[in-house]
C-alpha positions in Angstrom: 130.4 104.0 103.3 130.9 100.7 104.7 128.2 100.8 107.6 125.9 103.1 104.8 125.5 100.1 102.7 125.3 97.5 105.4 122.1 99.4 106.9 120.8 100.3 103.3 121.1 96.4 102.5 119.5 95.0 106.3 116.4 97.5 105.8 115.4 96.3 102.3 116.4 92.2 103.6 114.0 93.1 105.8 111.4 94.9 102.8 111.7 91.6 100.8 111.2 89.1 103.8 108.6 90.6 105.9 111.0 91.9 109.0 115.1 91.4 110.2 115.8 88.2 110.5 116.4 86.9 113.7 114.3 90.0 115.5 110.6 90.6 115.7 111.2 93.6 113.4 108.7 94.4 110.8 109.1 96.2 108.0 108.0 99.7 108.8 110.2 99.1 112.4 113.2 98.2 109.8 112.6 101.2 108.1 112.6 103.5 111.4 115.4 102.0 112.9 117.1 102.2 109.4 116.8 105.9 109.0 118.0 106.4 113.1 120.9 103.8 112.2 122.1 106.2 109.6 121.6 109.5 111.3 123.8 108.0 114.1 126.6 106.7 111.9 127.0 110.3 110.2 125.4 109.0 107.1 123.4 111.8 107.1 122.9 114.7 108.8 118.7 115.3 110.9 118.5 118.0 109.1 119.5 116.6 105.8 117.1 113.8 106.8 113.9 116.2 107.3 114.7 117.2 104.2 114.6 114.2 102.0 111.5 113.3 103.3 109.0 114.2 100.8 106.0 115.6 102.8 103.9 116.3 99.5 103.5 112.9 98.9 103.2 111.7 102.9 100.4 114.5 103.1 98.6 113.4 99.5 98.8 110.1 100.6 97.7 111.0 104.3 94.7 113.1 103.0 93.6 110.5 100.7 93.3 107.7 103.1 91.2 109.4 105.2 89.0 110.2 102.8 88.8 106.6 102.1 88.2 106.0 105.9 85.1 108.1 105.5 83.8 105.4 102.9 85.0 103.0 106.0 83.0 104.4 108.7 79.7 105.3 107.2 79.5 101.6 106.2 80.0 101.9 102.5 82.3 98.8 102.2 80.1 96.5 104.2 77.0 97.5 102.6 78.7 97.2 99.0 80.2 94.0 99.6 76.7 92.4 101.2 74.8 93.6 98.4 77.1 92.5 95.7 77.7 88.9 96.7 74.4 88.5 97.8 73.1 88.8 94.1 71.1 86.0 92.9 73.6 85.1 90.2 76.3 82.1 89.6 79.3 82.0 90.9 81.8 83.4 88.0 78.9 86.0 87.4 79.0 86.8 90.9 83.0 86.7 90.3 83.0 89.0 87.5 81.2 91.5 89.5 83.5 91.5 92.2 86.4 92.3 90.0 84.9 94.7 88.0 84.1 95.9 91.4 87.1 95.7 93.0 89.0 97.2 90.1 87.0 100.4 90.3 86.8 101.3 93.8 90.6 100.4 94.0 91.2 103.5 91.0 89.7 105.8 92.8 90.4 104.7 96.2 93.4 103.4 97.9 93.4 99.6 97.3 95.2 98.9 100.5 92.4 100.1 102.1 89.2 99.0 99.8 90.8 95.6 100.6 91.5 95.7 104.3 87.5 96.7 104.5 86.1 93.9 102.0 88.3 90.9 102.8 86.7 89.8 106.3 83.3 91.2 104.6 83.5 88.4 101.2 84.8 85.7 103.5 81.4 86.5 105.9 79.0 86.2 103.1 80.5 83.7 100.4 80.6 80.8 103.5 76.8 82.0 104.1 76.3 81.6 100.2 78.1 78.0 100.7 80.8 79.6 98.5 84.3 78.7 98.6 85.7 82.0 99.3 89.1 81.6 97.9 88.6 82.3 94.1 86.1 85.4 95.1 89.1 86.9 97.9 91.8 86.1 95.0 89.8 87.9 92.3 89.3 90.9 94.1 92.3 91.3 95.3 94.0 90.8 92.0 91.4 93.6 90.6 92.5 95.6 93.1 96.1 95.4 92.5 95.8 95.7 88.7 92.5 98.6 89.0 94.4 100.9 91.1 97.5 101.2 88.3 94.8 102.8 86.3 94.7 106.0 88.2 97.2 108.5 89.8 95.4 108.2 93.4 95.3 103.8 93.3 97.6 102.9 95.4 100.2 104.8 97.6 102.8 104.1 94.8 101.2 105.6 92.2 101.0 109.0 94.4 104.5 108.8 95.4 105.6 108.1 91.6 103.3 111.0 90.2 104.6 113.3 93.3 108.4 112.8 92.5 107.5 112.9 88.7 105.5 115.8 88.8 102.8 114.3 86.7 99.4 115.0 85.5 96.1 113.5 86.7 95.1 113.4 82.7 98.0 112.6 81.5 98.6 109.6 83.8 95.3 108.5 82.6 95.6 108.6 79.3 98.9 106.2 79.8 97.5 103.9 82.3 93.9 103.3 82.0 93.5 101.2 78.7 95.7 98.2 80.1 94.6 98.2 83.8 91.0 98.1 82.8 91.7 95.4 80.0 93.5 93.7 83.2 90.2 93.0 85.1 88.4 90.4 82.2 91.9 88.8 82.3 91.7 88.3 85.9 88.0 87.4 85.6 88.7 84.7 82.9 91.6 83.2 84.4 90.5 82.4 87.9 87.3 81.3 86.0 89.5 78.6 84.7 91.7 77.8 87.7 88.4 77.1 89.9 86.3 76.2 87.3 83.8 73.1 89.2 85.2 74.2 92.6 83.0 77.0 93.5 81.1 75.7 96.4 82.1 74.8 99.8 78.3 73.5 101.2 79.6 72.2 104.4 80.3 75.8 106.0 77.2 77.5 105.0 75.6 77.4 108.6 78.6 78.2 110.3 78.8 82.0 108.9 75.6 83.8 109.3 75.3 87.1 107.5 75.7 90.0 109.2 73.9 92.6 108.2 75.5 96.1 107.4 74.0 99.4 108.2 74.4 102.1 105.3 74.7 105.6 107.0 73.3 107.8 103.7 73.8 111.5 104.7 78.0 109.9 105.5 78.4 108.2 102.5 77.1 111.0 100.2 79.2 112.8 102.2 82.3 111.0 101.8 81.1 110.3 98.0 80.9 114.4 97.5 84.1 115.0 98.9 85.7 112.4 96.4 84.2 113.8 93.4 85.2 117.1 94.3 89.0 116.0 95.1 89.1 113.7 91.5 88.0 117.2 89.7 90.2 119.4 91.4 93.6 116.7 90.5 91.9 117.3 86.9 90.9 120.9 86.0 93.0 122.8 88.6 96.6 123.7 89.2 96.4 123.7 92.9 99.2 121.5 94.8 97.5 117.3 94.9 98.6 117.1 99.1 96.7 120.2 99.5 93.7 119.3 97.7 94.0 115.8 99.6 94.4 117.1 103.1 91.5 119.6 102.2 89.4 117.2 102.0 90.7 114.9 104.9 90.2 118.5 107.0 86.7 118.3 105.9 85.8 115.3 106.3 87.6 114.9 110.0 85.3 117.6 111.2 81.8 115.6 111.8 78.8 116.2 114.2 78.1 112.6 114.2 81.5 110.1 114.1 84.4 110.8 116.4 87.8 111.8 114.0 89.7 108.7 116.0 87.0 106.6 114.5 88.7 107.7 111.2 92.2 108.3 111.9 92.5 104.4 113.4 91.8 103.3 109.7 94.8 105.5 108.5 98.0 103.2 107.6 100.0 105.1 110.2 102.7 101.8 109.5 102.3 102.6 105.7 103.3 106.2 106.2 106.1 105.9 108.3 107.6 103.0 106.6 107.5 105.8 103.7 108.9 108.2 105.7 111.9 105.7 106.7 112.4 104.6 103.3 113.1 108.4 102.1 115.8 108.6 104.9 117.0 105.6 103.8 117.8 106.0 100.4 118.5 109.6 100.9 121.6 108.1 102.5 122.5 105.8 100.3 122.3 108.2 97.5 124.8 110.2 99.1 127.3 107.9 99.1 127.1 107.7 95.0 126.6 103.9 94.7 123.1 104.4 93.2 124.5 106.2 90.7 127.2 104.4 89.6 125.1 101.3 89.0 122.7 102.9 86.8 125.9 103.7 84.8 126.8 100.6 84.6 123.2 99.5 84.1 122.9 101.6 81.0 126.5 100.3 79.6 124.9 96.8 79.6 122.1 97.9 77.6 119.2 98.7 80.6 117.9 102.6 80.7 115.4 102.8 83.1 114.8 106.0 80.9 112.8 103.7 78.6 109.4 103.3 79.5 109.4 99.3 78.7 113.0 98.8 80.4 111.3 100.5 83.5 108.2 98.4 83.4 110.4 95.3 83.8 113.0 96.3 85.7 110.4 97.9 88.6 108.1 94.2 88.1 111.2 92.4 89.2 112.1 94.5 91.9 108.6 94.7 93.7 108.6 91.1 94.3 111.6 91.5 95.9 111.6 94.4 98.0 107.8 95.4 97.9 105.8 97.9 95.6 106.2 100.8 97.5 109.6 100.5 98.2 110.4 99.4 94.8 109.1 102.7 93.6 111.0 104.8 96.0 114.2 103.1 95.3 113.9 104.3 91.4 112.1 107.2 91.0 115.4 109.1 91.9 117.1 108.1 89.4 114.6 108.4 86.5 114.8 111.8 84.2 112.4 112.8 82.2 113.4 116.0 81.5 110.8 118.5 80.1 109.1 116.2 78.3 105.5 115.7 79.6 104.8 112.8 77.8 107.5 110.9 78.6 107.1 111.6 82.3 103.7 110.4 82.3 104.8 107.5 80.7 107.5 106.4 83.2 104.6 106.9 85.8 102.3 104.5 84.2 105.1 102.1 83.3 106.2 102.1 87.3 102.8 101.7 88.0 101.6 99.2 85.4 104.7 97.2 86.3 104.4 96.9 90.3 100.7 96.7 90.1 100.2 94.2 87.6 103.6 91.8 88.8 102.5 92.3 92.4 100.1 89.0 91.7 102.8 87.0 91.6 103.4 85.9 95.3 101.9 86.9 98.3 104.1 89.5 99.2 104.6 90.7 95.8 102.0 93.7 97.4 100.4 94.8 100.6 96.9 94.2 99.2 97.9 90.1 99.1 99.3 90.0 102.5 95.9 92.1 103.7 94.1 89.4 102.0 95.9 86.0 102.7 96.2 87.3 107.0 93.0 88.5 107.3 91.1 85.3 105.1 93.7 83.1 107.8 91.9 85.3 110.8 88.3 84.2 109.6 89.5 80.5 109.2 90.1 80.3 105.5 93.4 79.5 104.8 95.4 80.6 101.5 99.1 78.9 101.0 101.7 80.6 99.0 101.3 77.8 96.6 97.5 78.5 96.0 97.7 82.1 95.8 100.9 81.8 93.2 99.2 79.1 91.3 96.3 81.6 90.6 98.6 84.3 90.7 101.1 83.9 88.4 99.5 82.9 85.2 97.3 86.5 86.3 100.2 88.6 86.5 101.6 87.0 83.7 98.7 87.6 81.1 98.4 91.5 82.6 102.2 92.3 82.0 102.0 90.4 78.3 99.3 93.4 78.0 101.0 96.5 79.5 104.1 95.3 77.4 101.8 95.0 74.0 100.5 98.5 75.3 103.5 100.4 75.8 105.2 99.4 72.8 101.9 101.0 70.9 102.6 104.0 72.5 105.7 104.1 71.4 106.9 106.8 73.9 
């Protein structure tokens, strides 16, 4: 049990600081070596650990993100972004349509993704604007975290959550979708205020040219069919969600006109098998009937992660330790919903609501931030800790006060 918990305990050190300290180990290589580390100490057996892997949720997650790569590849991303800040509007009108943007593409896409294609695409055009790109890159990626808790398919932890949960695309929905989208004004509003008179940055405007962004029409209807068809089959049908997804990723991958590698290399192979590790992982630990005895220990002192609210809080802490993703993984085992639908989709929106919306707290509080703060750093526009958490945490802040006001209306 001894070496069990020292592993369990290096891997997620690693998941809250970025990789092992002391090694150039990242956090999906923590997770791998993690898994192996506990297959070789007898933790638990390969086959046991092919086992706990849940491959419904690798593959709905797998086939999802490559339909978003189709949006990728035909152009979508750089066309949208080009057109929208390119609108001959002021600057917080220009912000308030990149968060409502944002937001949206984020709930029905996966955010990680929607951001990696946008971020180097709004740095590009704000400098050619003479914009300061900071408050525009913030915004959106604040949309995007809070947006995609709106929907079952917004982020990988959403689809893991309503995977292990077994719940309903409607359902979810119906839970989630009132406070994420009341989220986005918040966002809008808030870094409105924060950068309010600091909008411009004149100085760079002829140091970024606009490049322009070819829209491939026949791909993106393509791509924008295949979505539409994917979103109504998670709503009207019964058919398995991974299926549906890796359907449509089959689809997709079979093209006349773009190469499938052109596709696949915008797939988070890293995300997936960081997922894959952490399953292992905590497969392990579960075994060794720790988990369990803390959450009996948790519920003596009054904490039922059973409770919707409880949940919220507890799972908004624990992403800005460990991560989102991980953060879900970690407590989705241990939640029990029983039969009742309701309550089930009520713990999935409460897991969601609370990673999603506390994830703007620091720059690691999500995968979209770090996306956003390295790849703004790569085209020369630096964003400290201390800028994004002074913009960040009054955000995440305002949109948990909400989600908290929300759930208690429920009343589930």
């Amino acid at each position: 049990m001894g070496v069990t918990l020292l592993v369990f305990l290096l891997v997620y050190v690693a998941m809250g600081l970025g990789k092992l300290p002391g090694f150039k180990v990242d956090r999906t290589g923590a997770a791998i070596v993690g898994a192996l580390a506990m297959m070789v100490a007898g933790s638990i057996s390969a086959k046991t650990a092919w086992e706990s892997i849940d491959y419904s949720s690798v593959g709905m997650l797998f086939g999802l993100m490559v339909v978003s790569a189709a949006f990728v590849v035909s152009g979508f991303y750089g066309w949208t972004a080009q057109k929208v800040t390119t609108l001959p509007v002021s600057a917080p009108v220009l912000l308030a349509v990149l968060v409502a943007v944002g937001g949206l593409l984020s709930a029905l896409l996966t955010n990680d993704v929607v951001v990696v294609a946008m971020t180097p695409l709004l740095v590009s055009v704000t400098l050619a604007r003479g914009l300061n790109p900071v408050p525009f890159l913030l915004g959106f990626c604040f949309a995007a975290n809070t947006g995609s808790a709106g929907t079952l398919i917004g982020s990988p932890q959403n689809m893991i959550a309503a995977q292990q949960l077994g719940l309903s695309f409607n359902g979810f929905l119906m839970v989630a979708a009132v406070p994420a989208l009341l989220s986005l004004p918040l966002v809008w509003g808030l870094i409105v205020c924060r950068y309010h008179g600091r909008w411009t940055s004149p100085q760079l405007e002829r140091e970024h040219p606009v490049v322009a962004t070819q829209l491939d029409k026949a791909e993106t209807l393509k791509a924008g069919v295949a979505t539409f068809l994917v979103v109504l089959a998670f709503v009207v049908s019964d058919w398995p969600r991974d299926l549906i997804a890796l359907g449509a990723a089959g689809i997709l991958l079979i093209n006349r006109r773009i190469a499938s590698s052109d596709m696949l290399k915008h797939v988070d192979g890293n995300l997936l098998l960081l997922i894959m590790g952490l399953f292992v992982v905590n497969a392990a630990m579960a075994a060794t009937g720790l988990p369990q005895s803390l959450l009996n220990d948790m519920r003596g002192a009054g904490i039922n992660l059973n409770d919707p609210l409880s949940l919220f809080l507890v799972s908004g802490v624990l992403s800005n330790v460990v991560g989102n993703n991980p953060a879900v993984m970690l407590l989705v085992p241990f939640l029990e919903p029983g039969h009742t639908r309701a309550l089930a989709d009520a713990l999935g929106a409460a897991l969601a609501l609370g990673t999603g919306f506390s994830s703007n707290l620091i720059v690691f509080g999500s995968l979209a931030g770090i996306i956003v703060v390295e790849q703004a750093a790569v085209c020369g526009i630096r964003i400290s800790f201390g800028e994004f958490a002074r913009a960040g945490v009054p955000v995440a802040l305002a949109c948990m006060a909400v989600a908290v006001v929300w759930i208690l209306l429920i009343g589930v």
